[in-house]
C-alpha positions in Angstrom: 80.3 34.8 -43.2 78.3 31.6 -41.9 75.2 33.7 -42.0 75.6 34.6 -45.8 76.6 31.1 -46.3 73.6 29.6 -44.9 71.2 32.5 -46.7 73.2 31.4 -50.1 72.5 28.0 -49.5 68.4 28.4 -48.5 68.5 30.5 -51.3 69.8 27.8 -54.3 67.2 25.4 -52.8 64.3 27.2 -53.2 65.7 28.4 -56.8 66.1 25.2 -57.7 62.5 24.1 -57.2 60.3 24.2 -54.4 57.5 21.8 -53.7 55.2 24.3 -54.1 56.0 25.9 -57.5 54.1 23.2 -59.2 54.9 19.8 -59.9 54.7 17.1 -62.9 53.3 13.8 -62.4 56.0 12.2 -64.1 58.1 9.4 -62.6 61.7 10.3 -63.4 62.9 13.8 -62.5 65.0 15.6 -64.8 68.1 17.0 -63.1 67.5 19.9 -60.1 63.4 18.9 -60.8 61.1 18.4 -58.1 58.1 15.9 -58.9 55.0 14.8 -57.1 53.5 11.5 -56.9 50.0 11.8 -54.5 51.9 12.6 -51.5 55.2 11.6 -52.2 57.8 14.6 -53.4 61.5 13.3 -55.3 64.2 16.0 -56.3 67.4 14.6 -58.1 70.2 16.2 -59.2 73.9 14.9 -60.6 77.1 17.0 -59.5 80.6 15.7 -60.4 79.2 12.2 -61.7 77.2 11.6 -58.5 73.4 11.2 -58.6 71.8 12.7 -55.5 68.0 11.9 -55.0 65.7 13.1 -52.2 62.5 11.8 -51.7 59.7 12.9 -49.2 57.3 10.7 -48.2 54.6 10.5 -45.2 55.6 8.3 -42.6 53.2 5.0 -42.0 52.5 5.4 -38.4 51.5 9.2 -37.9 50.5 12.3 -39.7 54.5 13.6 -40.6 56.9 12.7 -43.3 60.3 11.9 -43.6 63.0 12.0 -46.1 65.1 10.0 -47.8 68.8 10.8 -49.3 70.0 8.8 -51.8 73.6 8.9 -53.5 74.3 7.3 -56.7 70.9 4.6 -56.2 72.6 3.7 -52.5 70.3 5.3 -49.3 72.5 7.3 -47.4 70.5 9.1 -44.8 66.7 8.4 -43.8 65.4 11.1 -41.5 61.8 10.3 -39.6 62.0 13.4 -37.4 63.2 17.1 -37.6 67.2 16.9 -36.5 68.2 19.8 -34.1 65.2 19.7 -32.6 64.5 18.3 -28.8 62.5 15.5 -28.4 60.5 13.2 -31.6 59.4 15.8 -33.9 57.9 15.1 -37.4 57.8 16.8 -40.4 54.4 18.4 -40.9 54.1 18.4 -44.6 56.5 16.6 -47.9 57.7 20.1 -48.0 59.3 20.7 -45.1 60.8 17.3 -45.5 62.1 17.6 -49.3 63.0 21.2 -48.3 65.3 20.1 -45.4 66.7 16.9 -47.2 67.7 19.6 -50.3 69.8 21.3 -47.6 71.4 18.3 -46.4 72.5 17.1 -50.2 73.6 20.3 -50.6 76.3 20.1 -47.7 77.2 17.0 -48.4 78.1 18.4 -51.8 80.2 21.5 -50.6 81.9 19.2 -47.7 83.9 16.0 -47.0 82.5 15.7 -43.5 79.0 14.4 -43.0 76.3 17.1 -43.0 75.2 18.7 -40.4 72.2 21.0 -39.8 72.0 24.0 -38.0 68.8 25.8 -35.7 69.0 28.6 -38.2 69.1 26.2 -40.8 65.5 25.3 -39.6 64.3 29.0 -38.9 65.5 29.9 -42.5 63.5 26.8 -43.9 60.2 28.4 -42.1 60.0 24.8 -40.4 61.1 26.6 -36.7 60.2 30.2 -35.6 62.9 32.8 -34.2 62.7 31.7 -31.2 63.8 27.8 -32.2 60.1 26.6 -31.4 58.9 24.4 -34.3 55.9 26.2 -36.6 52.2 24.7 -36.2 51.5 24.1 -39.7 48.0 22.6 -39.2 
């Protein structure tokens, strides 16, 4: 049952607009949208009355990006490096990052405790292989 859940949930965030399926240039995103400004990725959405953003953005001082959760204007959650993971890890692109941060808004939508996410989480996101190793992107 966790396994279908978790396939379910990969599967609403890349129906609801992945990075790559093209983007606007625009500066507000209309609800479930994913935008692009230069290297910066936003997704928004509004469930119940609540306003949940996610914006992925590179970090200052390497090469990865981080995210950004947002609920109702407020920041809730900013992630610099891949959770689950051993050690420092960054995102490699705004995808990954957006991706990953859709997940997390998602749980916090479907649960009163504080999201959390999973290895296979990860694998299913294509940002670790099988194995739990993270995927050289470069």
């Amino acid at each position: 049952m966790r396994r279908l859940t978790t396939i379910i949930l990969i599967a609403t965030v890349f129906a609801t607009g992945c990075a790559s399926g093209g983007h606007s240039s625009q500066n507000n995103a209309a609800d479930g949208n994913t935008l692009s400004n230069g290297n910066t990725l936003t997704y928004d959405t509004t469930v119940q009355g609540k306003k949940y953003s996610v914006v992925a953005q590179p970090l200052d001082t390497t090469d990865g990006y981080s995210y950004t959760i947002s609920v109702n204007g407020r920041k809730f959650i900013h992630q610099t490096i891949i959770p689950v993971v051993e050690g420092f890890h960054h995102f490699a692109t705004a995808e990954d990052a957006l991706n990953t941060g859709k997940v997390v808004v998602f749980k916090m939508m479907n649960t009163s405790d504080l999201p959390a996410l999973t290895t296979q989480d990860l694998i299913m996101l294509g940002i670790l292989t099988q194995d739990g190793n993270i995927k050289d992107k470069k």
